[in-house]
C-alpha positions in Angstrom: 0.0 0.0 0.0 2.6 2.5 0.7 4.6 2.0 -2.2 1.1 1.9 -4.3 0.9 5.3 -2.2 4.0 6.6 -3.2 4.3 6.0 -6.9 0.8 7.7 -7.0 2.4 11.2 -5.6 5.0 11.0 -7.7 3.0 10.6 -10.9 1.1 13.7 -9.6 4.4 15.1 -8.9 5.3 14.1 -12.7 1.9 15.5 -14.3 2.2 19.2 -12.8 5.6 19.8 -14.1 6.0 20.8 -17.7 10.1 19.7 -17.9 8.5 16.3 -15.9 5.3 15.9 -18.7 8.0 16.3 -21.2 9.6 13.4 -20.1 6.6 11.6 -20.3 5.9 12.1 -23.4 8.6 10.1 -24.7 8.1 7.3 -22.1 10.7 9.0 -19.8 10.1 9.1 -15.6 12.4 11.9 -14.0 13.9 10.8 -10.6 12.7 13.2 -8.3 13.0 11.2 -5.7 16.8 12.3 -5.7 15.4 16.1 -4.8 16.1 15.7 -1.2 19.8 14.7 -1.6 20.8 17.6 -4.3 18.2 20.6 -4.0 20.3 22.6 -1.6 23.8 22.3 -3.8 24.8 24.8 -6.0 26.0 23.2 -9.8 26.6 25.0 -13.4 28.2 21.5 -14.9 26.4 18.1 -14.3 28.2 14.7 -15.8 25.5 12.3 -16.4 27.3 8.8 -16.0 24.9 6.2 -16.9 22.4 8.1 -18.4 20.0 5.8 -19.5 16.7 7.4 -21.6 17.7 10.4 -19.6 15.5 9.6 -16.0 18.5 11.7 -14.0 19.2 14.5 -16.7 15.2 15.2 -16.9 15.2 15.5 -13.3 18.9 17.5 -12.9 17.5 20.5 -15.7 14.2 21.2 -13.7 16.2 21.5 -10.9 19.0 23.3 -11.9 17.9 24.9 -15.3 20.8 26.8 -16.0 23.2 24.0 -15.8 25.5 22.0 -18.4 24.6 18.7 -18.7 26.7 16.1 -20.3 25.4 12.7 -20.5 26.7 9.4 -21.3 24.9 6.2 -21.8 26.1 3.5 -24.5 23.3 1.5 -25.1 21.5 2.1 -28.4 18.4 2.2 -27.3 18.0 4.5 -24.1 20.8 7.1 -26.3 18.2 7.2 -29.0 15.0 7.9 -26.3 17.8 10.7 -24.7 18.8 12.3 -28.0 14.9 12.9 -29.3 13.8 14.0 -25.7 16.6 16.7 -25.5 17.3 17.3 -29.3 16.1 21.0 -28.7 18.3 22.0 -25.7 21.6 22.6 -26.4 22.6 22.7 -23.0 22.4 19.1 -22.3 24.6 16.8 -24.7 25.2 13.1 -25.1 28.0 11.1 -25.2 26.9 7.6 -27.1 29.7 5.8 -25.4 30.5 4.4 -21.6 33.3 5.9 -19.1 36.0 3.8 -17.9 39.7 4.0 -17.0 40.9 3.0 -20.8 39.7 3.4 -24.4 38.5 0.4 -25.9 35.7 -1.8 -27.6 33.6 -4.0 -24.4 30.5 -5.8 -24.2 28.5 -4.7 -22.1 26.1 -7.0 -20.0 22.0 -6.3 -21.0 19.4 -6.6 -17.8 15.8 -7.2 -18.3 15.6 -4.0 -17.2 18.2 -1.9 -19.2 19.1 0.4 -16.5 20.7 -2.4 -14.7 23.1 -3.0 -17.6 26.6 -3.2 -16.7 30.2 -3.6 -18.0 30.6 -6.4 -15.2 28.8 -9.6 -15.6 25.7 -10.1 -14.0 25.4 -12.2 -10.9 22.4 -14.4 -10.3 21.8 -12.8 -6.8 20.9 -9.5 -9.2 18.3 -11.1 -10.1 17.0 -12.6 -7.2 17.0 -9.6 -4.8 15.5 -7.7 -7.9 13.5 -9.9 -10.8 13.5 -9.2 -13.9 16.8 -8.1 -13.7 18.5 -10.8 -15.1 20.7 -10.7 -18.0 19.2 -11.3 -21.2 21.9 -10.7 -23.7 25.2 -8.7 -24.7 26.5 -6.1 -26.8 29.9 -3.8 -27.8 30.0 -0.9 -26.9 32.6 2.3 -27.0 34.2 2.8 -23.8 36.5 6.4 -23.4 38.3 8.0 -20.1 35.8 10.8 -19.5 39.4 13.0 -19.7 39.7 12.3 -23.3 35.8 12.4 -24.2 35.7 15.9 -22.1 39.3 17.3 -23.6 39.3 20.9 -24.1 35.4 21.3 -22.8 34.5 24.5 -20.4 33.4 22.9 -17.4 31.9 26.1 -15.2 31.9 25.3 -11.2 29.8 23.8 -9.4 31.0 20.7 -10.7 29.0 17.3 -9.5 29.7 14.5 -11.3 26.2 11.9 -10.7 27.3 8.2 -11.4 24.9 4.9 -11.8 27.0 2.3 -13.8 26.5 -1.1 -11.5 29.6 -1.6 -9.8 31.8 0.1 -12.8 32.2 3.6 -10.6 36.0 3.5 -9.6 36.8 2.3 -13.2 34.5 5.3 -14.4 36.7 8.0 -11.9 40.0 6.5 -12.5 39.2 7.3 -16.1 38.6 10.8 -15.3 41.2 12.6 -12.5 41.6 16.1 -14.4 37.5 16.2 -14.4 37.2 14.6 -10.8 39.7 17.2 -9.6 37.3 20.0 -10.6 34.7 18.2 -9.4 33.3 19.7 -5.8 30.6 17.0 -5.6 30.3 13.1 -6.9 26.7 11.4 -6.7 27.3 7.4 -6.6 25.0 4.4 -6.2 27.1 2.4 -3.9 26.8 -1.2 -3.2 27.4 -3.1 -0.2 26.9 -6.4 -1.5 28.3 -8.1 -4.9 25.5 -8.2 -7.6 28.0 -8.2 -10.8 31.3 -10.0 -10.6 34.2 -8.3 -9.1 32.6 -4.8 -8.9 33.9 -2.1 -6.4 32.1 -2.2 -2.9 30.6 0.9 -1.0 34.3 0.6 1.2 36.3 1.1 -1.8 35.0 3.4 -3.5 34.6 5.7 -0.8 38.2 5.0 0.8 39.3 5.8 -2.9 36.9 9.4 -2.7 38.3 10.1 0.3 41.8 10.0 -0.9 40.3 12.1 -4.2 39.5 14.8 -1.4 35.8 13.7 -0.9 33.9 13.3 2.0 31.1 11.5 2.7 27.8 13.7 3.4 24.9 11.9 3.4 23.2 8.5 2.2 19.7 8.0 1.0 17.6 5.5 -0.5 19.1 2.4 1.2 17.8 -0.5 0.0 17.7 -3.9 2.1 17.4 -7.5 1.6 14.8 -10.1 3.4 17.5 -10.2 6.3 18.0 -6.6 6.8 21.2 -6.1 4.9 22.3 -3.3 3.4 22.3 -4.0 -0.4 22.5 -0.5 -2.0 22.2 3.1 -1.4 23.2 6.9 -3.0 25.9 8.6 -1.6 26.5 12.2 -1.7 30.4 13.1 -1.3 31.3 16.3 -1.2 34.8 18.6 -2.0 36.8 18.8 1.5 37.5 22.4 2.2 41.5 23.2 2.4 
């Protein structure tokens, strides 16, 4: 009942927002629900990691509609649904490839749900904790250090730097430590336990933040198994101050 309850406020939510209806229009919901973490930060450059049909970036312009936003996503598909959603704003631009910490040609692993898609083999507990899940087939893909894919490219401050790439995020930074540098917030799903083989845990990747100059801030939207356990969650890191 509650969740019944709360996907019904945030289709009203959705319907009185003309960025939101645009979204729906091409099949698209924004993520709102990632308002409380982000609303009081101030940001003029947003990367996009994992982008998807654009759920985040949809969300990320009514919020902050003076921003830069520069998206990448890799998978056919959601970059097509992306591209014809924002092909009048030329403010928000996609990257048709994924971030990693070298240039190459990888296949990337296909969920039943495409947003779960990651560069890292999917484990069968992926799809148990979560069904539908599973994967369901493969595909190459363009993989680029967000350095090179970024080279040159005015990057106003705020910086924040919003990652969802299933257990590729250290990979994705590593690739990126002129931009990360910049950066004065990083926005990470973080996973505490293994759902795609040999992907970086929530310790690792924020011991590696921490020696980037991050801090952990906050945490929201923990998810939990039947047991109780942590599974997943979004962390907000933020810029230590010299």
């Amino acid at each position: 009942m509650k969740k019944l309850l709360q996907r019904f406020v945030k289709a009203a939510r959705l319907a009185l927002n003309p960025v939101y209806r645009q979204g729906l229009r091409h099949g698209v919901a924004a993520t709102i629900e990632h308002r409380a973490a982000l609303a009081a930060l101030n940001v003029k450059t947003i990367l996009d990691v994992g982008a998807n049909k654009g759920q985040f970036s949809l969300f990320a312009h009514a919020l902050f509609p003076d921003a830069i936003i520069h998206a990448f996503e890799p998978l056919k598909g959601p970059a097509q649904c992306f591209s014809r959603m924002f092909q009048d704003n030329s403010a928000i631009v996609l990257h048709h490839c994924a971030l990693g910490n070298d240039e190459n040609i990888s296949l990337i692993h296909i969920s039943g749900r495409e947003d779960s898609s990651s560069l890292l083999p999917i484990l069968p507990r992926q799809g148990h904790l979560f069904p539908g899940t599973h994967e369901i087939g493969t595909q190459n893909i363009k993989v680029i250090r967000g350095d090179d894919a970024l080279f040159g490219v005015n990057l106003p401050k705020p910086l924040l730097i919003k990652l969802d790439v299933q257990g590729y995020e250290k990979s994705a930074l590593e690739g990126m430590p002129t931009i990360l540098a910049q950066a004065d917030h990083v926005y990470a799903e973080i996973s505490f336990q293994e759902l795609y083989s040999k992907q970086v845990l929530a310790g690792e990747l924020i011991a590696y933040l921490q020696q980037q100059g991050f801090t952990l801030k906050a945490i929201y939207h923990l998810s939990t198994d039947k047991q109780g356990q942590p599974v997943y969650a979004d962390a907000l890191f933020e810029r230590q101050v010299q």
